[in-house]
N, C-alpha and C positions, 0 to 999 in steps of 0.2 A: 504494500500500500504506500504509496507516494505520500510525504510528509506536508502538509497542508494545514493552513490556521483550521480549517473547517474541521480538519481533524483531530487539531488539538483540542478545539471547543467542545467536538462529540467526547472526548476522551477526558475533557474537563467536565461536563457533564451541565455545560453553560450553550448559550444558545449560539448559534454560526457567525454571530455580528460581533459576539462578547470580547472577543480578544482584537479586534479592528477600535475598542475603546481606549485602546494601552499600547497598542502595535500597526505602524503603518503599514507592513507587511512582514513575511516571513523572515525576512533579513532583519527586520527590527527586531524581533522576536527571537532569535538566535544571539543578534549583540548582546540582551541583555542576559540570555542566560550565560551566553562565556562569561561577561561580568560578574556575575555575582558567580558563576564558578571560584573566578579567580578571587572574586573577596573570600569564598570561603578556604581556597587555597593556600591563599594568605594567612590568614583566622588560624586555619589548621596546624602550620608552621611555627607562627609565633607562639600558639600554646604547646605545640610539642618542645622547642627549646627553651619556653619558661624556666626557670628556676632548675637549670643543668651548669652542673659545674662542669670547667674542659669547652676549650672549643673546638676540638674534634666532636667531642661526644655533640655539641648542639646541633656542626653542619649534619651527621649525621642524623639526628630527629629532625634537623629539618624536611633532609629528605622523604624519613618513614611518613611525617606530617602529611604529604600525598597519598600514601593508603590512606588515611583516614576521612579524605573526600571523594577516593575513587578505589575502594579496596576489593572488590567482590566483582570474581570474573559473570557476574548476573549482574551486575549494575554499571554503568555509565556514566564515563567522566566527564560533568557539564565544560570543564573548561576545554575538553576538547571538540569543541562544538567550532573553533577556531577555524576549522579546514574547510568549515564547511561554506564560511566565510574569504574565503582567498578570493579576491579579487573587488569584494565588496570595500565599500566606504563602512570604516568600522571606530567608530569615535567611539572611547571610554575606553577600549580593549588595551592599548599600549598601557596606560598607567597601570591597568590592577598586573597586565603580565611584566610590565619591569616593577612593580610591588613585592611582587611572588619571587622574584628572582635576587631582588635586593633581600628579601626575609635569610635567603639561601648564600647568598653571597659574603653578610656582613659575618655570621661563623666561620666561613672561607677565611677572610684574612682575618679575625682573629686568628684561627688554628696555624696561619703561615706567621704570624708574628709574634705568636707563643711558641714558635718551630715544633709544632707537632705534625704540623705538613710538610715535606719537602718546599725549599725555595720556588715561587709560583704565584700568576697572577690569581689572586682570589678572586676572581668573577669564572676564569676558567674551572678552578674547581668545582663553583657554585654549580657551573652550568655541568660537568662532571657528575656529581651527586646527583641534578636535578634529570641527564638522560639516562641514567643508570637506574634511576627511581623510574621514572616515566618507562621507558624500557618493560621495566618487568608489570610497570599498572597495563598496559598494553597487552603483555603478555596473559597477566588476568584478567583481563576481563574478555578478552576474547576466548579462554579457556584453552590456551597453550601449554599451562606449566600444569604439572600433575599436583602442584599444591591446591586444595577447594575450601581452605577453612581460610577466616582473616587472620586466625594467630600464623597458620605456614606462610601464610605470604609476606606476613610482615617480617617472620623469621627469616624469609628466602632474600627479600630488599636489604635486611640489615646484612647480610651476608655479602650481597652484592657491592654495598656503600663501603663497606670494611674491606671489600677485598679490591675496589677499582679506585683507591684513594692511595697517594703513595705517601705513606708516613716516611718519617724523619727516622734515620736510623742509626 
């Protein structure tokens, strides 16, 4: 079934005009949920490195902090709603995704200027963490990796992040 407001309405359970109240068309209606993906991608990150000591230890819960908006190879990561937008005029979308990536970034160069990281730009890490996380949410929820619970896959990311991070030795 081809993706259509008419069909978000029947599936909202609101009437075929309801979401032409809130959305000029399907491309508005896509902005705004990458956005508030990425705010809650954001959201997600910043409480997973709350109150972690180590700045290894936070870039890595930043990363895991992406299971936590997109964990479960049966669910769907709103901010990846992004591609589906390529080519479209997409205002709001840059700030929450350079948001999400500064949340990611700023444990980067703490852990390179604490030398827990090897010498390195801390954005690159960030982004490091943040395709190695993205990577395996991909890989679940499309239902590639043989882990099916949210504890395996967070166990399988943190695995990932600790292992493609090149510590200081």
């Amino acid at each position: 079934m081809a993706f259509t407001l008419r069909e978000v309405a029947r599936r909202a359970g609101v009437s075929h005009n309801a979401p032409y109240r809130h959305f000029r068309d399907k491309d508005d209606l896509m902005t705004a949920v990458a956005i508030e993906g990425y705010r809650e991608l954001t959201e997600a990150m910043e409480k997973a490195t709350r109150d972690r000591d180590g700045a290894l230890d936070r870039l890595k819960r930043a990363g895991l902090g992406v299971h936590r908006v997109c964990p479960a190879p049966a669910g769907a990561c709103r901010g990846d709603v992004r591609r589906a937008l390529e080519g479209a005029e997409t205002p709001g979308i840059e700030p929450g995704s350079k948001a999400s990536i500064f949340c990611a970034g700023r444990p980067g160069g703490d852990a390179v200027e604490s030398r827990e990281l090897a010498d390195g730009d801390p954005l690159e890490y960030a982004y490091l963490a943040w395709t190695m996380v993205h990577g395996v949410a991909k890989l679940a929820i499309t239902g590639r990796l043989p882990y099916r619970t949210k504890a395996a896959i967070l166990k399988f990311a943190s695995f990932v992040i600790e292992a493609s991070l090149p510590l200081r030795r």
